[in-house]
N, CA and C atoms of all chains as a GROMACS GRO file, in nm:
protein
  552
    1UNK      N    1  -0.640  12.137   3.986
    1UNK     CA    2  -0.505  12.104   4.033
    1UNK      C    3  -0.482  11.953   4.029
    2UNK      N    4  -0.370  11.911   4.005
    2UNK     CA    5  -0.278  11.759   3.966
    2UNK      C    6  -0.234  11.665   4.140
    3UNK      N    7  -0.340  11.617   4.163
    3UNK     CA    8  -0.336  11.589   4.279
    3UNK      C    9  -0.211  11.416   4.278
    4UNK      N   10  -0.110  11.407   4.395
    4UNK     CA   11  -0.054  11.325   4.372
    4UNK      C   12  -0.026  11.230   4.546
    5UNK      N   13  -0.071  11.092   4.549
    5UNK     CA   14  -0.125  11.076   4.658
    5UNK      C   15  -0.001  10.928   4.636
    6UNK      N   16   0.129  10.935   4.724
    6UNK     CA   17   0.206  10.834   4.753
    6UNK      C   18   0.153  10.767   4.892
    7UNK      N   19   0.167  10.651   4.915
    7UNK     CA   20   0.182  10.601   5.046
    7UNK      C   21   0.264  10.495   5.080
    8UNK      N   22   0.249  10.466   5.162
    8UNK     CA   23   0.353  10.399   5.221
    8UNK      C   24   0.309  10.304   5.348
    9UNK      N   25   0.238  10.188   5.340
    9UNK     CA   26   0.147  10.132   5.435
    9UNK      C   27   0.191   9.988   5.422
   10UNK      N   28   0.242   9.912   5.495
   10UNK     CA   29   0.235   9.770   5.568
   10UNK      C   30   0.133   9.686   5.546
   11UNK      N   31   0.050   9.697   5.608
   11UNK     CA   32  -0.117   9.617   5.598
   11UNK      C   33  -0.186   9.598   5.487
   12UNK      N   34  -0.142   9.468   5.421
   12UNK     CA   35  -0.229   9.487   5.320
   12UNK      C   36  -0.378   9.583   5.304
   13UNK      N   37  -0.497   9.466   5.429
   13UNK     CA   38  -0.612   9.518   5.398
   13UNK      C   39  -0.622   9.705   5.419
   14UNK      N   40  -0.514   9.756   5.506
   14UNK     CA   41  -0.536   9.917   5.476
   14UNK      C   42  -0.465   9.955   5.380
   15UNK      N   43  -0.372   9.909   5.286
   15UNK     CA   44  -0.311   9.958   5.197
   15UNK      C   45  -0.440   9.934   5.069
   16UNK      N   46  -0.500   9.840   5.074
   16UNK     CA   47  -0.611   9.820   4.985
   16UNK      C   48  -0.706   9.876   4.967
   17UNK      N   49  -0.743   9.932   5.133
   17UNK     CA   50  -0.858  10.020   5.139
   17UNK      C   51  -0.830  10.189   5.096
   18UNK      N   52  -0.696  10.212   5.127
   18UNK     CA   53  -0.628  10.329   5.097
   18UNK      C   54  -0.644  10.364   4.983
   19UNK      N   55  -0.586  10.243   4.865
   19UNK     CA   56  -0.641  10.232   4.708
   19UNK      C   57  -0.768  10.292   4.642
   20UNK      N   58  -0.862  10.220   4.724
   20UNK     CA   59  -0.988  10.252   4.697
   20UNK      C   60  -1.030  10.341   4.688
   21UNK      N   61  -1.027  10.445   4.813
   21UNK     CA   62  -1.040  10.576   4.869
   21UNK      C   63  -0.956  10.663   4.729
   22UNK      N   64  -0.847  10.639   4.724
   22UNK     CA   65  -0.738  10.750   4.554
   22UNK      C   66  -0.900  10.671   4.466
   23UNK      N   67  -0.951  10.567   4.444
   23UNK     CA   68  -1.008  10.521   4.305
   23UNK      C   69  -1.118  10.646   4.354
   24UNK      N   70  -1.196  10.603   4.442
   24UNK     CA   71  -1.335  10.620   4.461
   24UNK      C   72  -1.313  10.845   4.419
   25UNK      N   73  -1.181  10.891   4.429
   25UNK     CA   74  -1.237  10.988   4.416
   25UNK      C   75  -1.133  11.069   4.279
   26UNK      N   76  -1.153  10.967   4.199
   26UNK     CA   77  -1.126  10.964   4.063
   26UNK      C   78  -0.953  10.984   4.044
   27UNK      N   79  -0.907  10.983   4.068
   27UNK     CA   80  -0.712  10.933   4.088
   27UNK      C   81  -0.708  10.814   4.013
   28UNK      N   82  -0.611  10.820   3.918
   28UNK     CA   83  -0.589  10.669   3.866
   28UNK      C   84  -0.404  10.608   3.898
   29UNK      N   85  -0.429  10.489   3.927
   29UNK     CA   86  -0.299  10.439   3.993
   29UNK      C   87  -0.138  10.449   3.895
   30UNK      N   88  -0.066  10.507   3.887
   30UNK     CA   89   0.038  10.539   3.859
   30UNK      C   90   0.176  10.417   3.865
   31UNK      N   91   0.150  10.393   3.997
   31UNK     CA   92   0.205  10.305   4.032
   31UNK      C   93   0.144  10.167   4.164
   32UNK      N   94   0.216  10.112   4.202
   32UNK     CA   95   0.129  10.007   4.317
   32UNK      C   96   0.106  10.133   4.428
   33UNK      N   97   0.148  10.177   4.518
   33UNK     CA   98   0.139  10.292   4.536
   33UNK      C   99   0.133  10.414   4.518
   34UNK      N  100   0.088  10.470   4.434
   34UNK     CA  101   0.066  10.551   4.350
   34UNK      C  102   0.024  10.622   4.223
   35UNK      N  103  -0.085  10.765   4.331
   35UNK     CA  104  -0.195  10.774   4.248
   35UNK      C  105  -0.193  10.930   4.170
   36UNK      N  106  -0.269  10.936   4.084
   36UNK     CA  107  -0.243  11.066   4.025
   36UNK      C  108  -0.381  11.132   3.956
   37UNK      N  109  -0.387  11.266   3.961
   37UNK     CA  110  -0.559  11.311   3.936
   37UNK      C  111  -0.546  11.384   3.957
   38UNK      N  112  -0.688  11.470   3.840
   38UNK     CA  113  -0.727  11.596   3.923
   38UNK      C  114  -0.829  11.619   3.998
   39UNK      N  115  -0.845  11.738   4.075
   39UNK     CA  116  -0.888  11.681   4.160
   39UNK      C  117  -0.928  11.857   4.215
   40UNK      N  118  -1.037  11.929   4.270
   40UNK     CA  119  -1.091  12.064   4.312
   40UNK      C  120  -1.000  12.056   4.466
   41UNK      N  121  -1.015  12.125   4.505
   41UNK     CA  122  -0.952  12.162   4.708
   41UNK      C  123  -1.052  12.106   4.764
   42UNK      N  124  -1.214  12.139   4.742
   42UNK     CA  125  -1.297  12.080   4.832
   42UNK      C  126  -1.284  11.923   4.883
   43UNK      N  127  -1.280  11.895   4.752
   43UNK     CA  128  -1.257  11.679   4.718
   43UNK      C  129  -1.120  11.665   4.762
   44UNK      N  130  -1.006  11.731   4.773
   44UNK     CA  131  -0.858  11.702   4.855
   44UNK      C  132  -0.928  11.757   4.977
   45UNK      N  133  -0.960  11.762   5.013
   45UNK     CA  134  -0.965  11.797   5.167
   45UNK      C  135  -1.103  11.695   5.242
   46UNK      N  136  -1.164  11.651   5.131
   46UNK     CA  137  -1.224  11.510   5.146
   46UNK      C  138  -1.188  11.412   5.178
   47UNK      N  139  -1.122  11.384   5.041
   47UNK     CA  140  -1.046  11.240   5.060
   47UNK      C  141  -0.953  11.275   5.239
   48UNK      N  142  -0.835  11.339   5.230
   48UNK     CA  143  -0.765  11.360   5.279
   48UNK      C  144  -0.823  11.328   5.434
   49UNK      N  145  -0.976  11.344   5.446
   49UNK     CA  146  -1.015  11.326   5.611
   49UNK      C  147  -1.027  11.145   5.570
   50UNK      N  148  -1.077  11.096   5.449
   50UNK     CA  149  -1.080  10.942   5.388
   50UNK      C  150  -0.954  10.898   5.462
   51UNK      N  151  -0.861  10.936   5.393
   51UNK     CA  152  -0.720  10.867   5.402
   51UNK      C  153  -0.686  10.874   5.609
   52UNK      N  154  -0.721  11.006   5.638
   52UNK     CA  155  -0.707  10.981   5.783
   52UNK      C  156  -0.730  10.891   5.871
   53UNK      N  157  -0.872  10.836   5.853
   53UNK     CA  158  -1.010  10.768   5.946
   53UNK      C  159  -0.921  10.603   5.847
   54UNK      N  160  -0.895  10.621   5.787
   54UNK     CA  161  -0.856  10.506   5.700
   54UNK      C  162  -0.692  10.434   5.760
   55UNK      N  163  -0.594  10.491   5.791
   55UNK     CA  164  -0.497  10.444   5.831
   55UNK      C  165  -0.478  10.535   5.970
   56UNK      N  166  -0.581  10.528   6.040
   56UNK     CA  167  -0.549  10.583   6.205
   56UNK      C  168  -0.492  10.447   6.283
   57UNK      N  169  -0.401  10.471   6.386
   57UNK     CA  170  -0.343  10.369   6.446
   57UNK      C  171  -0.252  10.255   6.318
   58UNK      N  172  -0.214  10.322   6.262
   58UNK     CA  173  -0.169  10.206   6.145
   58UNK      C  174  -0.022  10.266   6.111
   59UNK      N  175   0.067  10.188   6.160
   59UNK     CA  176   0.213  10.196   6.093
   59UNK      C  177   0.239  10.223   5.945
   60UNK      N  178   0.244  10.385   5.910
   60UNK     CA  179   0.297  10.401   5.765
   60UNK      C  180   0.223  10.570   5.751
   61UNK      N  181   0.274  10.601   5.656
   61UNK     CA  182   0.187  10.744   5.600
   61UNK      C  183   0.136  10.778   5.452
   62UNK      N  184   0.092  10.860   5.434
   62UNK     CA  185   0.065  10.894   5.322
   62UNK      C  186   0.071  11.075   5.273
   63UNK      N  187   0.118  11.010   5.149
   63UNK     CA  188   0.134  11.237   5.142
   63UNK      C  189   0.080  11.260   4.986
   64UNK      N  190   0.054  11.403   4.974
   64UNK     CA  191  -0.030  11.401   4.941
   64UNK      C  192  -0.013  11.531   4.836
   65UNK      N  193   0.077  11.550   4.734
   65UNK     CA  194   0.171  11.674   4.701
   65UNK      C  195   0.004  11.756   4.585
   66UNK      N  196   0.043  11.853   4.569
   66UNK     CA  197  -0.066  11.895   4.465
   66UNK      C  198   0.093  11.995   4.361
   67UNK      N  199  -0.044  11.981   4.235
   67UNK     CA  200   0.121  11.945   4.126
   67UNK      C  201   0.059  12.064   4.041
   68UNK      N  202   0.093  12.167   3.967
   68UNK     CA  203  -0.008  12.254   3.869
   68UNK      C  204   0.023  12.208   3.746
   69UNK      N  205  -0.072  12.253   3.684
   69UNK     CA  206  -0.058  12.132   3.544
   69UNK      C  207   0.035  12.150   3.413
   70UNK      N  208   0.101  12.296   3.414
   70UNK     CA  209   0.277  12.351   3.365
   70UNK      C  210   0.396  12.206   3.391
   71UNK      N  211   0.346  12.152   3.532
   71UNK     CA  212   0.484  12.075   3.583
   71UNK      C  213   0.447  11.948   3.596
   72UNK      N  214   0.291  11.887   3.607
   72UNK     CA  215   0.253  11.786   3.546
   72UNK      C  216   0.335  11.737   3.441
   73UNK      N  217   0.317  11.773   3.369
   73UNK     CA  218   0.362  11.775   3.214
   73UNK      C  219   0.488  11.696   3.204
   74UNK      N  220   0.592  11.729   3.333
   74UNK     CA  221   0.726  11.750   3.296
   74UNK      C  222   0.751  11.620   3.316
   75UNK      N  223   0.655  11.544   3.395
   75UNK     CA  224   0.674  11.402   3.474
   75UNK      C  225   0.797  11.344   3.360
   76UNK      N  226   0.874  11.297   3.405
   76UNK     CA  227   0.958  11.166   3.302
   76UNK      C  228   0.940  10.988   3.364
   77UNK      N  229   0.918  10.918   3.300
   77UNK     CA  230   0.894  10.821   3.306
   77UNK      C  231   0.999  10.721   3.264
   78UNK      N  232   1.039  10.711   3.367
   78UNK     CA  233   1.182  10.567   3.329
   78UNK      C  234   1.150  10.426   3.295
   79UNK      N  235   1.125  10.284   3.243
   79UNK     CA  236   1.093  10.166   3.228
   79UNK      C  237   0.962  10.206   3.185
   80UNK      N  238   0.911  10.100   3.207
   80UNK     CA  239   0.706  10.072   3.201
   80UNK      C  240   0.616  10.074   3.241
   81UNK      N  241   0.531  10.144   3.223
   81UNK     CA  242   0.429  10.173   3.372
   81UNK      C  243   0.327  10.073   3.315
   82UNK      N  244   0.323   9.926   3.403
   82UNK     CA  245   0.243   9.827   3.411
   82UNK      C  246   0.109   9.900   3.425
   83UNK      N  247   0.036   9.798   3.393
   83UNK     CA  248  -0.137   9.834   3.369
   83UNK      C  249  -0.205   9.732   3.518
   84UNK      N  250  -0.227   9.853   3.624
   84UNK     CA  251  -0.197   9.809   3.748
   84UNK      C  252  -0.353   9.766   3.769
   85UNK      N  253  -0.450   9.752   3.689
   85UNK     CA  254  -0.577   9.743   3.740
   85UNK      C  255  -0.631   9.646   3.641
   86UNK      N  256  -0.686   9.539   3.617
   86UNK     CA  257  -0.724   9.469   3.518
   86UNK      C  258  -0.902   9.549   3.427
   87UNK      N  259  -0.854   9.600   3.353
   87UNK     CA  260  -1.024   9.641   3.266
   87UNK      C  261  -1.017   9.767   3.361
   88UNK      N  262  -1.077   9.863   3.270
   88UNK     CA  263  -1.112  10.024   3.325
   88UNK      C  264  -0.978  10.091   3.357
   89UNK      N  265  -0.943  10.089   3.442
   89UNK     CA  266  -0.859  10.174   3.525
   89UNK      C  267  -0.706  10.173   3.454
   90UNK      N  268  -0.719  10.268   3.366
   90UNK     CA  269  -0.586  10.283   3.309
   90UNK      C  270  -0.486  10.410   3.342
   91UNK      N  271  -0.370  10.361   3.328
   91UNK     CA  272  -0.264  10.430   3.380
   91UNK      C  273  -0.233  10.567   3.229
   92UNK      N  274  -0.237  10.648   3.318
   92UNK     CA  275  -0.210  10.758   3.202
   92UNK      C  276  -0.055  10.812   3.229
   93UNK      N  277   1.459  12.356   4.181
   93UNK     CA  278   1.329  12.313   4.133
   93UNK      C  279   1.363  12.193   4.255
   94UNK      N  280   1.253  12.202   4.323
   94UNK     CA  281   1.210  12.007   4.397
   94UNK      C  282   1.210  11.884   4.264
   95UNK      N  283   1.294  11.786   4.306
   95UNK     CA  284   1.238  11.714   4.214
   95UNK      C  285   1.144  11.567   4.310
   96UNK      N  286   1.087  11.523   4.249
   96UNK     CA  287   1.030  11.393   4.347
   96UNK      C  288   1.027  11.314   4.266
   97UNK      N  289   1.104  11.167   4.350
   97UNK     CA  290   1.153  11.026   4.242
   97UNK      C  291   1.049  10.917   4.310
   98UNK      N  292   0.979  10.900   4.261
   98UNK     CA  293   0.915  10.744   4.339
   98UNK      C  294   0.948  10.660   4.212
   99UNK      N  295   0.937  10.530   4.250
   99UNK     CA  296   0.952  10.385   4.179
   99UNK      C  297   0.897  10.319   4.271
  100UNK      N  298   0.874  10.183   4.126
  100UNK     CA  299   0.805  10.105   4.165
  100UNK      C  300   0.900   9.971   4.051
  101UNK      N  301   0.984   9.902   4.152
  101UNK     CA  302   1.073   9.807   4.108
  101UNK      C  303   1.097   9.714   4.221
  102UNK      N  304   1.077   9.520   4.135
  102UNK     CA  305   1.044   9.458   4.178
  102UNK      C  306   1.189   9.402   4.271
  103UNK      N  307   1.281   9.381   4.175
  103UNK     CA  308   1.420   9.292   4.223
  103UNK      C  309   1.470   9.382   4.324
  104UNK      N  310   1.504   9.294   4.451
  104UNK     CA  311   1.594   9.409   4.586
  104UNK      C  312   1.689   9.448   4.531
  105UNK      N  313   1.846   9.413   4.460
  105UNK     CA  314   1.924   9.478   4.430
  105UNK      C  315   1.940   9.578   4.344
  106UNK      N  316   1.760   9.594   4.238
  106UNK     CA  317   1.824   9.720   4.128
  106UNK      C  318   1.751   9.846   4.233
  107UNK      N  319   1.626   9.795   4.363
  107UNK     CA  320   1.598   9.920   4.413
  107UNK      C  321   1.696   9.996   4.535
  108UNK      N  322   1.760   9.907   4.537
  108UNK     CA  323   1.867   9.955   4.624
  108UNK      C  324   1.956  10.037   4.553
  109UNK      N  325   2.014  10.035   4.475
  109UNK     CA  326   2.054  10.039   4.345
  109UNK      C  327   2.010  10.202   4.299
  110UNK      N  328   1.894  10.182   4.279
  110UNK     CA  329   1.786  10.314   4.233
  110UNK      C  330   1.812  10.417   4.381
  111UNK      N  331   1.764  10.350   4.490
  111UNK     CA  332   1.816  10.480   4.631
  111UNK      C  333   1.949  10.539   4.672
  112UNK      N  334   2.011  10.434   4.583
  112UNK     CA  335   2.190  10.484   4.649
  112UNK      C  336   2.193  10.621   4.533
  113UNK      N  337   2.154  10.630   4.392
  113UNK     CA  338   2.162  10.669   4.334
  113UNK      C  339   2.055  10.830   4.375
  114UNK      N  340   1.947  10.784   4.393
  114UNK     CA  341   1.882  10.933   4.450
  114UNK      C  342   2.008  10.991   4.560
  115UNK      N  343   2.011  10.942   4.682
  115UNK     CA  344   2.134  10.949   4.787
  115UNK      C  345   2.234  11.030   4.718
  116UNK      N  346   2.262  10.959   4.606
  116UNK     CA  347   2.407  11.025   4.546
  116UNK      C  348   2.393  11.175   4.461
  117UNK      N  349   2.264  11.228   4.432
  117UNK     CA  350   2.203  11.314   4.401
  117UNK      C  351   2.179  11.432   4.496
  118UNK      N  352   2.164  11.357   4.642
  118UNK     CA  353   2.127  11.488   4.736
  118UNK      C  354   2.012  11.459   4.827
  119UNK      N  355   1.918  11.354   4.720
  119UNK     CA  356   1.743  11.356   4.752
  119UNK      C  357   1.751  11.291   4.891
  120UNK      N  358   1.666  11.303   4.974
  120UNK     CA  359   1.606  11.266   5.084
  120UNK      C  360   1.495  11.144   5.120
  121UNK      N  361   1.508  11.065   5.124
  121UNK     CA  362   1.396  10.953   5.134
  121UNK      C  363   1.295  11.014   5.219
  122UNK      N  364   1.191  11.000   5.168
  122UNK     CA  365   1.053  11.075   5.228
  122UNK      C  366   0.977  10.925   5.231
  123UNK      N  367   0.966  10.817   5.178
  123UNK     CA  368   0.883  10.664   5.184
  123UNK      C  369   1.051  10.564   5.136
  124UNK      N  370   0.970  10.477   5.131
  124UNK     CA  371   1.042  10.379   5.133
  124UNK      C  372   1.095  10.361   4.956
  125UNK      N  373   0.978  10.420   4.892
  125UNK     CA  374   1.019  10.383   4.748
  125UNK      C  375   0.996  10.530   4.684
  126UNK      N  376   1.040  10.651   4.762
  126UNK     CA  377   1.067  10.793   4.721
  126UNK      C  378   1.092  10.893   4.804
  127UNK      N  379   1.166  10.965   4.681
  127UNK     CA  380   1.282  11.068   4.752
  127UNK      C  381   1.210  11.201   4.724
  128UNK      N  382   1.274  11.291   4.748
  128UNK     CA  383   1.291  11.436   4.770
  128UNK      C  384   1.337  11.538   4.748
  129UNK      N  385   1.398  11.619   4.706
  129UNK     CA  386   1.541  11.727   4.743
  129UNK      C  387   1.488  11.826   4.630
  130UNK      N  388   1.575  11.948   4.602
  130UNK     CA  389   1.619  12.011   4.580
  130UNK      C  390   1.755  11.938   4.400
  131UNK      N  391   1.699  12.053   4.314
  131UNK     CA  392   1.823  12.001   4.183
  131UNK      C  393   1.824  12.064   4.114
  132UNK      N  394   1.941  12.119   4.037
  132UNK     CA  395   1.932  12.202   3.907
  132UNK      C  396   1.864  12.062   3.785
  133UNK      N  397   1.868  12.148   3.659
  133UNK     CA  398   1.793  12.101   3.588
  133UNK      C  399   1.893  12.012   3.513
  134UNK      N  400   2.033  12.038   3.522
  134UNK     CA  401   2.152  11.982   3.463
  134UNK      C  402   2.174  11.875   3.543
  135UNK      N  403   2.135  11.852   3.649
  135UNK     CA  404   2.168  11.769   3.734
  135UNK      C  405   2.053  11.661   3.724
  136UNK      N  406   1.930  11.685   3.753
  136UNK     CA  407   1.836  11.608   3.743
  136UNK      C  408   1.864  11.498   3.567
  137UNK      N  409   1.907  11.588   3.480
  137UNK     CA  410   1.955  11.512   3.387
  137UNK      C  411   2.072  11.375   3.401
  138UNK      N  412   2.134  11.404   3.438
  138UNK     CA  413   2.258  11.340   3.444
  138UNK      C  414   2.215  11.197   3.564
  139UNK      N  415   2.146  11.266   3.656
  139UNK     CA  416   2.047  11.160   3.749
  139UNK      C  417   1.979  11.043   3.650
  140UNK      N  418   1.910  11.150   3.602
  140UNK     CA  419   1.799  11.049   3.481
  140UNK      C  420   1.865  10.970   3.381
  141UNK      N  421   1.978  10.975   3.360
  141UNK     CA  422   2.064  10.877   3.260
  141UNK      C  423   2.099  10.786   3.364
  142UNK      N  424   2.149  10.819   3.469
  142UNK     CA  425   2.201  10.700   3.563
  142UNK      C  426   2.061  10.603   3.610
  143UNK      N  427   1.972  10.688   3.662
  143UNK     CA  428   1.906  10.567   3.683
  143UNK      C  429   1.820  10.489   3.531
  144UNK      N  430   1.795  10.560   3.443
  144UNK     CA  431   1.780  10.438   3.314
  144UNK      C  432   1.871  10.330   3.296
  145UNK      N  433   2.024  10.365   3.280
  145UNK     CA  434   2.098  10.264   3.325
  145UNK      C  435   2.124  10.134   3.427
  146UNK      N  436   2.029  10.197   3.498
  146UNK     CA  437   2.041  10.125   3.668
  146UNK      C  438   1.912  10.018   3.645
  147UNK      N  439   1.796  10.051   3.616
  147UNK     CA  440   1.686  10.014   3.546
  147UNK      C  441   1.661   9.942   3.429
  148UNK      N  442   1.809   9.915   3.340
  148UNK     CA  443   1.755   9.896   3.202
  148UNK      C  444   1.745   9.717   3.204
  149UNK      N  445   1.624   9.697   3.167
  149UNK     CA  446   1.576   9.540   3.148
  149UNK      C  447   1.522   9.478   3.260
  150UNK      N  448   1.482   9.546   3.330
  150UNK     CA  449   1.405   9.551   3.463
  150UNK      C  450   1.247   9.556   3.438
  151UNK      N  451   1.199   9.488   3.534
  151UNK     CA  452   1.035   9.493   3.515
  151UNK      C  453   1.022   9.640   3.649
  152UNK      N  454   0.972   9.735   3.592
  152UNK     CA  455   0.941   9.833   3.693
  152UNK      C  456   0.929   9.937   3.624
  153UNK      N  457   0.890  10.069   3.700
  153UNK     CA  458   0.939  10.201   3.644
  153UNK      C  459   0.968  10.317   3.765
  154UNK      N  460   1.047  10.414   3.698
  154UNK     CA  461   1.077  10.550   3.804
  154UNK      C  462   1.002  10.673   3.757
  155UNK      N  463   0.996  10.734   3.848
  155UNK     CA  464   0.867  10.852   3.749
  155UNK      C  465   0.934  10.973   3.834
  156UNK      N  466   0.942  11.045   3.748
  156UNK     CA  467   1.048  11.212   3.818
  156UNK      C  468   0.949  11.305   3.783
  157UNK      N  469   0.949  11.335   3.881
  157UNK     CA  470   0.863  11.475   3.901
  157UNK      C  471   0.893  11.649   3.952
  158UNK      N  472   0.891  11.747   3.834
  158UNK     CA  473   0.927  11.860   3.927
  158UNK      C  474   0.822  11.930   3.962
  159UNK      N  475   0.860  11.986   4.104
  159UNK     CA  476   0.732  12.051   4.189
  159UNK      C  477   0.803  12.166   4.238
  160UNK      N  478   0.767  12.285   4.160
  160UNK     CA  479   0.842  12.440   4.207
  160UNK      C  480   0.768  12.455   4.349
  161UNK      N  481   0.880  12.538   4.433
  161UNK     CA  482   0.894  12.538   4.572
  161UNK      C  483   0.745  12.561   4.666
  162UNK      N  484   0.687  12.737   4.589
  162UNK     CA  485   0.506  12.741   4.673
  162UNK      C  486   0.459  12.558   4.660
  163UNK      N  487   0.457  12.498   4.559
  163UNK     CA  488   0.387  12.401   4.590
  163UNK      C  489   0.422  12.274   4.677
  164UNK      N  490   0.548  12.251   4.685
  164UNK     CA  491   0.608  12.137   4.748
  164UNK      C  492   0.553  12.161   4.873
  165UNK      N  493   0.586  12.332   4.946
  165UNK     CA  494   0.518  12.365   5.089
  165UNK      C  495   0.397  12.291   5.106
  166UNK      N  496   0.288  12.304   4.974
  166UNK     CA  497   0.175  12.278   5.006
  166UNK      C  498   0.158  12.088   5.017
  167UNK      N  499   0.259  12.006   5.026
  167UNK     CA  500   0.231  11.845   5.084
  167UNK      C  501   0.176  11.874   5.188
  168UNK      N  502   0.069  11.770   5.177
  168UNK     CA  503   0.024  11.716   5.330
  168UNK      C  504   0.048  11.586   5.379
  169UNK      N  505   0.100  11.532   5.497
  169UNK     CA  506   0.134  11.421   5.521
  169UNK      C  507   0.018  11.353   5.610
  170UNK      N  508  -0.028  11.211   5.595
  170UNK     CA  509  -0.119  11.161   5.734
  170UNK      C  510  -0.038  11.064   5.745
  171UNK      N  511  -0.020  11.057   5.898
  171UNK     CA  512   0.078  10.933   5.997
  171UNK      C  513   0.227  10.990   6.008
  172UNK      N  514   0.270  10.913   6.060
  172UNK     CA  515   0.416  10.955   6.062
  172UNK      C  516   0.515  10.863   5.995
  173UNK      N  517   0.630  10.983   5.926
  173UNK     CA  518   0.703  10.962   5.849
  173UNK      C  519   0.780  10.893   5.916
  174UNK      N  520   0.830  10.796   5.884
  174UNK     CA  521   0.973  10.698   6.005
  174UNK      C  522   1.073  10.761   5.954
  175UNK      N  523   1.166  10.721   6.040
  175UNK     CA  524   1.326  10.769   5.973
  175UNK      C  525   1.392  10.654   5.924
  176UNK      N  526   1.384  10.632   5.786
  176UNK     CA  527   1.397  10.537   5.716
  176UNK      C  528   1.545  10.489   5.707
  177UNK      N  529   1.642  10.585   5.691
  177UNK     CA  530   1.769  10.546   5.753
  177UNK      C  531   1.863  10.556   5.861
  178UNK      N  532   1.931  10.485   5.934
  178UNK     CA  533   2.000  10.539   6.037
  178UNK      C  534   2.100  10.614   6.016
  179UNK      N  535   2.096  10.720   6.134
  179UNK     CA  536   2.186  10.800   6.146
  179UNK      C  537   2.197  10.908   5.980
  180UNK      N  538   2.218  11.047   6.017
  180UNK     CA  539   2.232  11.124   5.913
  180UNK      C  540   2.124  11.163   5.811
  181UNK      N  541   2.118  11.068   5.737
  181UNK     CA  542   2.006  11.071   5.634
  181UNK      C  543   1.841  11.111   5.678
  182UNK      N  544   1.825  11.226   5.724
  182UNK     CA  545   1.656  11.261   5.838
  182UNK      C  546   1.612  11.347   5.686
  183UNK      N  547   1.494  11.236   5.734
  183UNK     CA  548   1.346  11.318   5.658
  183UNK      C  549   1.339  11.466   5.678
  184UNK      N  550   1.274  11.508   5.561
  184UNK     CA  551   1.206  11.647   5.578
  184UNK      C  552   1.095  11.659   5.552
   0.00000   0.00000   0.00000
């Protein structure tokens, strides 16, 4: 399943660490906020305790849609999707 | 069909610009830089010309996404969603 992880966080250093957490469990950044991957239920329900322990007490949220891969597909893409990570981490 | 609009655009007046235009669609602000709702497929079109227009020569991009209904149920949110505009306009 097409895992799709927006947020919405204030704090830099937790918006950074938030980042990490979409990298570390293979999501690649879409946008500055936003990440996209696939991804099993066991590993979403991983991360997902990540992202918890990660912005507890912290002004902002994060969500977390799961996408099947028929409607993946359909994404449309308006302007340019900048290359948000310097080396490796490319935007698909 | 759900559709879901996030962007990621730099200048304040074209993203303002870009939300009046979801707004004028129906969608629901769910973050600060994405919406929500409910759209026929004729409609989501006619959306997607306006905001290329709204966008064009802009450093950024908008990324549209459709997510049929079983799955939209299945978002998970961590933290709380603010109510990003006053009065009327409430999250779902």
């Amino acid at each position: 399943m097409h895992v799709l992880v927006i947020y919405d966080i204030t704090p830099d250093n937790i918006r950074f660490k938030v980042a990490g957490i979409c990298k570390d469990f293979g999501l690649v950044r879409i946008q500055k906020s936003a990440f996209l991957g696939i991804m099993t239920s066991e590993r979403r329900k991983e991360m997902k305790a990540r992202l918890e322990r990660a912005i507890r007490g912290v002004k902002g949220n994060i969500q977390i849609f799961q996408i099947p891969e028929p409607y993946v597909s359909l994404r449309e893409i308006i302007g340019e999707i900048e290359e948000y990570e310097e080396g490796g981490d490319l935007v698909f």
